[in-house]
N, C-alpha and C positions, 0 to 999 in steps of 0.2 A: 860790437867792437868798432865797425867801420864810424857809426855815429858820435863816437867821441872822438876820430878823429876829426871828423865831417865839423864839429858843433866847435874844434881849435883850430878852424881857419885853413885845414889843410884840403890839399887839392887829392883827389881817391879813383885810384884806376885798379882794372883787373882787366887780366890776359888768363888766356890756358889754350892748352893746343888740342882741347878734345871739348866738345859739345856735351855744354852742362850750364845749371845753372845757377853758378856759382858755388853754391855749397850743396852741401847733399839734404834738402830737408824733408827729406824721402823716411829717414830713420826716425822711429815714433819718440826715444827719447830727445831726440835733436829739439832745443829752442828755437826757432826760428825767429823769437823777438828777437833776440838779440844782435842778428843780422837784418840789418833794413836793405835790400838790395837796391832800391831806388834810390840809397845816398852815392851810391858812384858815380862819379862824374863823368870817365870815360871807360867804353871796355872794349877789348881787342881781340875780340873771339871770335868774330866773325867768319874769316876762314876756316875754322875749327869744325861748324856744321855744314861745312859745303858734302853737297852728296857722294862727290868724290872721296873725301874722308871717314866716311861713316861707315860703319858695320851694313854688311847687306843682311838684313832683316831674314832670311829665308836660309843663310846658314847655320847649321851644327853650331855649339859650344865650342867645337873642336877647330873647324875651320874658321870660326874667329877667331883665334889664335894667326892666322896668315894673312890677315884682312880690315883693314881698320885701326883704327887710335889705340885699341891693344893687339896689335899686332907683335908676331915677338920678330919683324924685320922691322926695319927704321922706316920710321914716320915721317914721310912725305909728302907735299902735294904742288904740283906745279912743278917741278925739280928743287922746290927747297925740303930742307928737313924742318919741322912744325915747330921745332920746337925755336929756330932761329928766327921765324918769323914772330914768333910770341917774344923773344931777344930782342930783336930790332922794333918791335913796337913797344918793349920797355925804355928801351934810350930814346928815342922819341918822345915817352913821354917826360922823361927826365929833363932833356934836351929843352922842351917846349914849357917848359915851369922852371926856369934854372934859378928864377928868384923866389918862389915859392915855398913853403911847407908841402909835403906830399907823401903819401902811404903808394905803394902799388901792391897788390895781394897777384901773382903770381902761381899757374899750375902747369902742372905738366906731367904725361902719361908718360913719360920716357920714364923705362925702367920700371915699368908697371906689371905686376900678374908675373906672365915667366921673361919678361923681358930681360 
């Protein structure tokens, strides 16, 4: 998908507020041609995988539920909520292309599982 917008001149960013990579190509029928992940131009996930936001590896099913990007309390880090920072690095990038053509592909865990 992203390569045809990439191949009409547009400018391709993605954001998400939880550490992934990109799409899920983990699932055996998933395509994965059909996503090239090296066409994006910018991506703004990077606080996403900070350690502070990530599931501690060493708990329960159950206590991830309190801990982490699915958390069913609000997704924080630093005192902002993730998912504003993934917001303001969208207008940003709008901001910074104002005369361009441009995709941004966008995720976000809020409201995820029992959130």
């Amino acid at each position: 998908m992203q390569y045809r917008y990439k191949e009409s001149g547009y400018v391709l960013g993605y954001s998400s507020n939880y550490c992934d990579g990109g799409y899920d190509v983990n699932v055996p029928e998933f395509d994965s041609s059909y996503f090239n992940f090296d066409t994006f131009d910018h991506e703004g996930q990077y606080f996403s995988c900070d350690p502070n936001h990530m599931i501690n590896r060493n708990l329960s099913l159950s206590e991830s539920d309190f801990s982490g990007p699915f958390s069913i309390f609000n997704k924080c880090l630093y005192k902002n909520p993730t998912y504003k920072i993934t917001i303001d690095y969208a207008k940003k990038f709008w901001s910074e292309y104002k005369e361009n053509r441009k995709y941004l592909h966008l995720n976000f865990a809020d409201a995820h599982e029992g959130t």
